[in-house]
N, C-alpha and C positions, 0 to 999 in steps of 0.2 A: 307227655306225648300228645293228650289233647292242649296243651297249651299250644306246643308244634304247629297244628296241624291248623287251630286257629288263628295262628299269625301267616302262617299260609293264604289260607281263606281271604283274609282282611288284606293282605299284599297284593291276589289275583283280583277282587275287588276292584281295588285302588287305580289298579292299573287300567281295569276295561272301564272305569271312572273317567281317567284320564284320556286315555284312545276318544272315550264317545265325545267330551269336552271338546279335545285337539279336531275329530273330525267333523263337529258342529262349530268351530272356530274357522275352519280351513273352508265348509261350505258355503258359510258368511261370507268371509271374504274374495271368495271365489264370485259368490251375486253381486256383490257391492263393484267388484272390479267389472263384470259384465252391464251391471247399468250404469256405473264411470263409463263405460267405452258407447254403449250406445247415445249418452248425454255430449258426448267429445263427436261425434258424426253432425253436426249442425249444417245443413244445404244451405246455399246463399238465396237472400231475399233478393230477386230481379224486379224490376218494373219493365213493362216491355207494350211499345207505345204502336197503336194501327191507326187507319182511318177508314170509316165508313163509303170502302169501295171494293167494285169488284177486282181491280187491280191488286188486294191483298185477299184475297179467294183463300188462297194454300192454309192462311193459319187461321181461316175461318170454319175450313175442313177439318185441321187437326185441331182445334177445341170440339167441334162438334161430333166429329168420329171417336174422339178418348182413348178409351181402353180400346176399341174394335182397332185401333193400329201395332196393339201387343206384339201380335207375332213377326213388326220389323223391328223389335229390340226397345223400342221407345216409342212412348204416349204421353198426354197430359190427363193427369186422373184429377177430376174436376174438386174442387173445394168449395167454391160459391160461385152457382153457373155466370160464367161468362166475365167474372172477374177473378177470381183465384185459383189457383192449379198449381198443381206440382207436376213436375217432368218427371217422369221416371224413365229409367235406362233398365229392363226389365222387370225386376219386382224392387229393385234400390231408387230411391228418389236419388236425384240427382239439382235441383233447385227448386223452390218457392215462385211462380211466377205471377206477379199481378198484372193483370191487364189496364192498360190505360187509351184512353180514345182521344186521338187530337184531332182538328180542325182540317189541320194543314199539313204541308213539309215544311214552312219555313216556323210554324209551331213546334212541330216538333223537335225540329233542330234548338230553337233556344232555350226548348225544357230539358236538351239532352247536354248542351253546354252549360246549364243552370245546376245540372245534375241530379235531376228527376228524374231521368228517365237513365236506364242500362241498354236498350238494345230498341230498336228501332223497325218499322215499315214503311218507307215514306220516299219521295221521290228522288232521281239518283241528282237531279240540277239543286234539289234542294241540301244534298249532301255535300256536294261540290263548292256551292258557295260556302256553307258553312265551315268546310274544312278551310279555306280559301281564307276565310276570317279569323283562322285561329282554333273553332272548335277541335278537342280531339276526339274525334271519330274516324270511324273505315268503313268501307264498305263492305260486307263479307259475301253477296252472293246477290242473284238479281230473286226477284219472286216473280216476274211477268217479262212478256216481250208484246209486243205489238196492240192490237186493240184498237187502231186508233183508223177513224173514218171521213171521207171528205161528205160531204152533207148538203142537200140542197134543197128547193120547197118540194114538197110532194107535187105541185103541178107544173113544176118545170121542165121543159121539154131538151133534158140534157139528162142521159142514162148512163154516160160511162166518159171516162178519162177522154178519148177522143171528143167526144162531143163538147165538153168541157173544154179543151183544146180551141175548138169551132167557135165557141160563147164567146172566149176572149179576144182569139180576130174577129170577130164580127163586132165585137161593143166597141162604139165608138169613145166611151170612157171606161176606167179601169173597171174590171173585178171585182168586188168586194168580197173578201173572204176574212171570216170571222177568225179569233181565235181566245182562247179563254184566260191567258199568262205567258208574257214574253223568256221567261224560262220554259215552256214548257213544252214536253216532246214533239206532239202536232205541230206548231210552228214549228220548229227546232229540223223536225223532220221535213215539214214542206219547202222550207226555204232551202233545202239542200236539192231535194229534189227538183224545185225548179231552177236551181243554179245549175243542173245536171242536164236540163233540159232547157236552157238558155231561154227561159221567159224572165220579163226584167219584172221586179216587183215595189215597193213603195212604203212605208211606214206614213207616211205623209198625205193629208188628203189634197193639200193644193197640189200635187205634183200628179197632173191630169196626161202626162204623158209614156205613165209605167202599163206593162197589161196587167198587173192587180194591183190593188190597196190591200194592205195587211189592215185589219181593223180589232185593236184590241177592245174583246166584248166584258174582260172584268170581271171571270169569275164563271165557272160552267152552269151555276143557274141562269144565264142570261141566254146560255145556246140556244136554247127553242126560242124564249120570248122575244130576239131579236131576229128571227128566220121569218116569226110569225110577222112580224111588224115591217118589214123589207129594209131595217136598216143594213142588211149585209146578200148578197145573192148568195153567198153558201157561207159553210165555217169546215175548218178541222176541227176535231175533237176526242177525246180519249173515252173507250167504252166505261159505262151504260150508256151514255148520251148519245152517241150515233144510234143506236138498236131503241131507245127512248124517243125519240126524233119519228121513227117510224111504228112505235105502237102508241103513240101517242096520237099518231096521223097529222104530224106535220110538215115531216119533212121525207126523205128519203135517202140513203148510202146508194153511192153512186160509184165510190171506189172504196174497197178496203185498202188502207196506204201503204202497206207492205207487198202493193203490187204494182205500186209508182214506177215507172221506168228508172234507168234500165233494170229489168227485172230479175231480182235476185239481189239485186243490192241491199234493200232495206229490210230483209228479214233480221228476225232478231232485236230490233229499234228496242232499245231502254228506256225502261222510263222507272216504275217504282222497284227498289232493292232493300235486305235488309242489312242494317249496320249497327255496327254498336260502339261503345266507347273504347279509346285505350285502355282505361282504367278498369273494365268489363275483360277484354282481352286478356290485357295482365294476370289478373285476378282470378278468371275463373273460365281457361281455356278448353276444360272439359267440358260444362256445360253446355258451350259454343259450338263445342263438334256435336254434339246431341241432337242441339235443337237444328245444327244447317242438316243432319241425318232427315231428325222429323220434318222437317222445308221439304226435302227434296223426296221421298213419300209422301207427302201430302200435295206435292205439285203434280204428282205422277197421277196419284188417284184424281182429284180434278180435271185432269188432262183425260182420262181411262173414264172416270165417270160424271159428263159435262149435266143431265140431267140433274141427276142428285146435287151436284156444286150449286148447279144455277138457283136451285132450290134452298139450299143451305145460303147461299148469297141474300137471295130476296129475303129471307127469311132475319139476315143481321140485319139490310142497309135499309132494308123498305122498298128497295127498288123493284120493279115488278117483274116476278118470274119470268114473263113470256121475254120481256128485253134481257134479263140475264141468259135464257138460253140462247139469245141471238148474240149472244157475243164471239166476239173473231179474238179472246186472248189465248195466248199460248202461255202458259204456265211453266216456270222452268226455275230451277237453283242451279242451272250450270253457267257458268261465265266465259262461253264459249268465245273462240277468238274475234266471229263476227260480231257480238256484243261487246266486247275490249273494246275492239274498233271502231265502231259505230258510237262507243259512249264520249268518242273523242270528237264527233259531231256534236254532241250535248256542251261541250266544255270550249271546244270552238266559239261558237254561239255565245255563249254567255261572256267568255272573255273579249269577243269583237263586241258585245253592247256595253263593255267596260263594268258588266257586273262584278267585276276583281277589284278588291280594296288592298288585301291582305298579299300572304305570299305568293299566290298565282300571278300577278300582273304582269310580270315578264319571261314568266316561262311558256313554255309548249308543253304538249299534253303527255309526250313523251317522256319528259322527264319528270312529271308527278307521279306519276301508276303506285310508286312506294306507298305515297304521302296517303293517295285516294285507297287501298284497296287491300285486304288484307282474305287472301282464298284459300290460307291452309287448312281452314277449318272445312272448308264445304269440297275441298279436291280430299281430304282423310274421307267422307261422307261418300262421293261419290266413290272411292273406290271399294268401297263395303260391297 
């Protein structure tokens, strides 16, 4: 009977032997499959390329705001200030993003067809030719509209478009009106507006019988130094350098150019947008609706809070506070139909100076918008 009772004993044993075994086997397993799945969640590494202006403002709020943009779904939670970050889409990252600083638009463009870069900030003329030549990229949404100022010495006795008007019948030789890159919006924009307004104008300096000379000055560090020196009576120019112009005390804004006649037309004028590769697109579509999400809050807050921006601005570019809160930009991620249509000015322009090598040469602007523009991601965004 005790023999019984001890093969009992040693059977019930056995078995809570086994049980503990089985259920230290199954909680193993069970960790190992929970750190396999969080090791299988791997965010894509972006490069994601700006330039040292206040025309890309919006994503220099949303690094510098971070986590204070949580409660609209997504922020960039810093990694190593001002070059590394992760996007997060509430507490889940969502990609790796490093920052990269170019020069230019036409820099960027060939580090983004080299494939260095994923996703871009840079001018919408310098997207256009790019696409134009082959690169594949889109546009996905603009970051800015307007900014951009006619400019004249500080002691000059011409304070507004009319008078300005008055300067040019009265001179008995052309205008000189500066500009800083024959892509780029200020001319782009002026020449429409005085075709609008039927003054003839010039690229040419022997042709002494236009009312302006267009004068390309080479590069916007040249705008004041040639204001100061009188090779030009005024220039257009894209902000800080209009609001620069005037705390620097050399020159003075005499029109903001979104109020060129006729009036109404020119709101909206594009100039820098951000875009990124097909192969960005393809790849990692969610990401994309995240970050046009965080664009279009952080254009809103710069827009709602121009003090703080301007401050967060001077603070990236160097530029001085007092000119960034003077600036006339309208910050925006919508692609509204007057910017559609006003970027068809941009691409006018560029195709009549035969900046088309590639597939643009014989098309109209109508029939690229595919090739150019890709706004599923920031029209998802804007309907949130």
């Amino acid at each position: 009977m005790k023999r019984k009772h001890l093969w009992v004993c040693c059977l019930l044993i056995f078995s809570l032997l086994c049980f503990t075994a089985c259920g230290a086997s199954g909680d193993g397993a069970s960790n190992e499959t929970k750190e396999e799945a969080k090791q299988e969640v791997k965010v894509p590494d972006l490069k994601l390329s700006y330039i040292f202006t206040n025309h890309q403002t919006p994503l220099m709020v949303a690094v510098e705001k971070g986590e204070a943009f949580k409660d609209s779904g997504v922020y960039l939670k810093e990694v190593v200030n001002r070059q590394k970050y992760t996007l997060m889409k509430e507490e889940n990252p969502v990609a790796n993003i490093e920052l990269v600083v170019c020069k230019s638009g036409s820099e960027t463009m060939t580090m983004m067809a080299q494939g260095h870069i994923d996703i871009a900030f840079a001018s919408s003329a310098a997207n256009i030719s790019a696409i134009d030549k082959g690169t594949k990229v889109k546009m996905l949404c603009p970051v800015h509209t307007e900014g951009i100022g006619l400019v004249v010495k500080k002691d000059a006795a011409v304070n507004n478009w009319e008078e300005f008007l008055t300067l040019i019948k009265e001179k008995k030789e052309p205008v000189k009106v500066g500009y800083h890159s024959p892509t780029s919006a200020p001319v782009i924009l002026f020449e429409a507006a005085l075709k609008k307004a039927g003054i003839s104008y010039t690229f040419d300096p022997e042709d002494l019988e236009k009312d302006i000379l267009l004068v390309n000055v080479k590069g916007t560090t040249n705008l004041l130094p040639v204001l100061v020196s009188d090779q030009v009576d005024a220039w257009v120019g894209p902000s800080p350098y209009p609001e620069l112009a005037e705390t620097e005390n050399v020159g003075k804004i005499i029109l903001d150019m979104k109020y060129l006649p006729p009036e109404g037309e020119w709101y909206d004028f594009p100039c820098c947008v951000a875009s990124a590769t097909d192969k960005t697109i393809e790849e990692n579509p969610v990401v994309l609706e995240d970050l046009m999400k965080l664009m279009r809050v952080a254009a809103d807050y710069a827009n709602e809070h121009k003090d703080e921006a301007a401050k967060i601005t001077a603070d990236f570019t160097g530029v001085s506070e007092e000119a960034a809160q003077k600036s006339s930009i309208k910050y925006t991620a919508d692609p509204s139909e007057t910017w559609v249509s006003n970027l068809g000015l941009v691409y006018d322009t560029l195709k009549k100076a035969n900046k088309f090598s590639g597939s643009f040469v014989e098309k109209e602007y109508k029939d690229v918008q595919n090739d150019l523009f890709d706004f599923s991601f920031i029209k998802k965004a804007l309907d949130q």
